[in-house]
C-alpha positions in Angstrom: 94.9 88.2 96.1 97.7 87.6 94.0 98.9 83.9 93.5 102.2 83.4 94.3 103.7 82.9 90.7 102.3 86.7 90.2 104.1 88.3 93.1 107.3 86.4 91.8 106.5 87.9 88.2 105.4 91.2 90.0 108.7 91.3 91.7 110.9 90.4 88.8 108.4 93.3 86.9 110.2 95.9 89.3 107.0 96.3 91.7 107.2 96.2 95.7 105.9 94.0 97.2 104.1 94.3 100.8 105.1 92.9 104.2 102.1 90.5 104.0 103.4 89.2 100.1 107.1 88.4 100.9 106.0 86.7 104.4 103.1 84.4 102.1 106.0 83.5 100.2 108.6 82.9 102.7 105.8 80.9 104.9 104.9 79.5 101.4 108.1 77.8 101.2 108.6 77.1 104.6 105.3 75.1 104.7 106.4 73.5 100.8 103.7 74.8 98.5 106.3 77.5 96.9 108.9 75.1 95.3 112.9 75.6 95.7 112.5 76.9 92.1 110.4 79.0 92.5 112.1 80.2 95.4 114.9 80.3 93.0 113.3 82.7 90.5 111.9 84.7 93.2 116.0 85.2 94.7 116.8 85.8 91.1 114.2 88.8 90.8 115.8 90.4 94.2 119.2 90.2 92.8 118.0 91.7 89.4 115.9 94.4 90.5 116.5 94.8 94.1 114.4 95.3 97.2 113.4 98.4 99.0 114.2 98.9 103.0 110.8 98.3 103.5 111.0 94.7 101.7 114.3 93.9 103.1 113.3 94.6 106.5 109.8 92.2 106.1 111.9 89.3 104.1 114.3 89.4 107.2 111.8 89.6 109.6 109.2 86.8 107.5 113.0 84.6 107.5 113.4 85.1 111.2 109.9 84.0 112.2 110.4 81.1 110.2 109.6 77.8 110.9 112.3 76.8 108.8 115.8 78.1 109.0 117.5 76.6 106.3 116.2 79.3 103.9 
């Protein structure tokens, strides 16, 4: 299982990431182990290189189970 430094890196390499990645991060920084930062870096990956339908649908669907709204 990838660390959740590699999946930003992997995302800001131009990879896809799963359903199950980009709702570990989004829980990740929900729950505070992924720092704003790095939340940060991983935003400025999507905007660089984009996200498939496939990863925009899971990031909204990881945001809108959420225990944290303010994402």
């Amino acid at each position: 299982m990838a660390t959740l430094v590699e999946l930003i890196a992997a995302k800001r390499d131009g990879s896809e990431l799963s359903a199950a990645d980009i709702e570990r991060l989004i829980a990740a920084h929900g729950d505070g182990t992924l720092a704003d930062y790095q939340m940060t870096a991983f935003c400025m990956a999507v905007f660089f290189r984009g996200m498939s339908a496939k990863e925009t649908a899971a990031l909204t669907q990881s945001m809108l189970h959420s225990e944290r709204s303010s994402i």
